[in-house]
C-alpha positions in Angstrom: 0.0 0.0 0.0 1.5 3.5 -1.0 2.4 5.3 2.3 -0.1 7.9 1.6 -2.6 5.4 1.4 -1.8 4.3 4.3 -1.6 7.1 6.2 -4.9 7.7 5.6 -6.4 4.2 6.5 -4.8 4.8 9.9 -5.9 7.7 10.5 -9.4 6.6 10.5 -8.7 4.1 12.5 -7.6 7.0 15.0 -11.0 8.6 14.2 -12.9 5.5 15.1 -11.2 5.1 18.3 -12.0 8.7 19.2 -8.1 9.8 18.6 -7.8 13.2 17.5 -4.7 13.9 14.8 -2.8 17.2 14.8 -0.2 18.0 11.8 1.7 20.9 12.8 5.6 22.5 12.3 8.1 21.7 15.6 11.0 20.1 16.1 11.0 16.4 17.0 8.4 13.7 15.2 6.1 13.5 16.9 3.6 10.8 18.7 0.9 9.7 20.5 0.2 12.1 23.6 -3.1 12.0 26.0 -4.6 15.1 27.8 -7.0 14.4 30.4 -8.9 11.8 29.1 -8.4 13.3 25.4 -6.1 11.4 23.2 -4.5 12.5 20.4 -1.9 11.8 17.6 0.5 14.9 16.9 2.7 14.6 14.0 5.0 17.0 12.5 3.7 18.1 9.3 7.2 18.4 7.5 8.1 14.7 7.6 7.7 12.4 4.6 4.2 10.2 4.6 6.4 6.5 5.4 7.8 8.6 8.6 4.2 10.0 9.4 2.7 6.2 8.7 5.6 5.0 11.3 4.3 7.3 14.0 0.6 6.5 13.6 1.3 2.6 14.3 3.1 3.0 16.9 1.0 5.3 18.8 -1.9 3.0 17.4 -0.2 -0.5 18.1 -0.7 0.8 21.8 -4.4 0.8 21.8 -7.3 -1.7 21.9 -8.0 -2.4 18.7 -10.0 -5.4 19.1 -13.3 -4.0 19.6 -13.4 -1.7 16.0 -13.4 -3.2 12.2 -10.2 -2.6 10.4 -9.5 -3.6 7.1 -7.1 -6.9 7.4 -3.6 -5.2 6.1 -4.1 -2.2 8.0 -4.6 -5.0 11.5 -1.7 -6.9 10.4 0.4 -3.9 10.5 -0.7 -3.0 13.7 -0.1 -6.1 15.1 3.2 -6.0 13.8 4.2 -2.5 15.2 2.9 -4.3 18.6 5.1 -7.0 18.7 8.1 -4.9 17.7 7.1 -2.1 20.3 10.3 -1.3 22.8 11.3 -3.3 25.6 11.1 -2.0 29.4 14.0 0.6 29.6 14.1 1.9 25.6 12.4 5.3 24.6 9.0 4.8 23.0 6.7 7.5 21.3 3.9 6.9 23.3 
């Protein structure tokens, strides 16, 4: 799937699990952040799509997934971003 496909699969999966998304300018990529009880995806708007793609399943890998439809390929990846999240001790996005 072309990255800016993909990009946009996930983020309506973030849509669907109530995750807003924020593109903006800053230094840094970006990541999955919560506020209260908002949660929200904030990316920075100058990276390429694959990088952007990167962020959202990580930051999406984190979640509960199980209880919303997502297309098969966009689960796999998921799935895969879960299993390959950081052990205790390394930096995650999240």
């Amino acid at each position: 799937m072309k990255p800016k496909k993909l990009l946009q699969e996930l983020e309506l999966v973030a849509e669907k699990l109530g995750i807003q998304t924020v593109y903006d300018t800053f230094q840094g990529r970006g990541g999955g952040c919560r506020v209260i009880e908002d949660r929200y995806i904030v990316i920075n708007s100058r990276l390429a799509d694959e990088i952007k793609a990167e962020l959202f399943l990580k930051a999406l890998s984190e979640l509960p997934i199980d209880e919303i439809y997502i297309k098969p390929e966009i689960r796999e990846l998921l799935e895969e971003a879960r299993k390959s999240k950081p052990q205790t001790g390394e930096s995650k996005i999240m």
